[in-house]
C-alpha positions, 0 to 999 in steps of 0.5 A: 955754183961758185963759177955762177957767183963769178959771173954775178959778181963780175956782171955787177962790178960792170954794172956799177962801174957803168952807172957813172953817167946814169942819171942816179948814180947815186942809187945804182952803184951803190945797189950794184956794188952791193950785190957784188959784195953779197957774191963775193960772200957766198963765194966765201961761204958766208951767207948773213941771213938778216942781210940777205933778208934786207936785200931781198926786201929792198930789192923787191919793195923798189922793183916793185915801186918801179913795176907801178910807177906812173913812167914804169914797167906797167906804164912801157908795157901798156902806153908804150907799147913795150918798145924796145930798151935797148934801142939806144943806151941814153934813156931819154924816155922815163919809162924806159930807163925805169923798165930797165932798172927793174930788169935789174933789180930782178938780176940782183933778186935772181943772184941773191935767191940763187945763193940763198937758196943754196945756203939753206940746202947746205945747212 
C-alpha cells in the first residue's frame, strides 16, 4: 500500500500545484493539499481517525452538493448530454468544471478509504 500512497500523494501535490489558475483556487489547493498531507500520514503509519472522519464527510457532503448542483454532475449528464471533460482544459462551461471537481473529489475519497480501510485491518 505504501507505494499506492506515493502515487496519491504525488498525484495530489500536482493537482494542487495545478489549481493556480482554476477559478477557486482558493477551495482546491487547500482540498488538494489536504489529501496530500492525509497520505503523507499513512505513509508514516499515522492514521487520525476524527480527521479522517471529517475528511470523509466533507468530501462527500461537497461531492455530493456538486452531483445535484443546478451546473452539476446530474445537470453535464442529462442536459448536456455527458459531453467530454477533457476536451480542453479551460472550463468554460459550469458544469463542466463542477463535473470534473466531482471526479476529484471522488480520487480524494478513493485515496482517504484506501487508508482507512487498511488502517483498521492493522488494528
Amino acid at each position: 500500500m505504501k507505494w499506492v500512497n506515493y502515487i496519491f500523494l504525488v498525484l495530489f501535490l500536482l493537482s494542487a500545484a495545478l489549481q493556480y489558475n482554476d477559478p477557486d483556487p482558493y477551495l482546491w489547493i487547500p482540498i488538494y493539499l489536504w489529501g496530500a498531507w492525509l497520505c503523507w500520514l499513512a505513509l508514516k503509519k499515522k492514521f487520525p481517525s476524527v480527521l479522517y472522519l471529517l475528511s470523509a464527510l466533507f468530501y462527500i457532503g461537497y461531492a455530493t452538493w456538486l452531483f445535484i448542483a443546478p451546473d452539476g454532475v446530474i445537470s453535464w449528464a442529462k442536459e448536456h448530454d455527458a459531453e467530454s471533460l477533457v476536451q480542453t482544459m479551460k472550463a468554460t462551461k459550469p458544469w463542466i468544471e463542477q463535473s470534473r471537481e466531482f471526479g476529484g473529489l471522488l480520487i480524494l475519497l478513493l485515496s482517504l478509504f484506501l487508508n482507512w480501510f487498511l488502517a483498521r485491518k492493522k488494528t
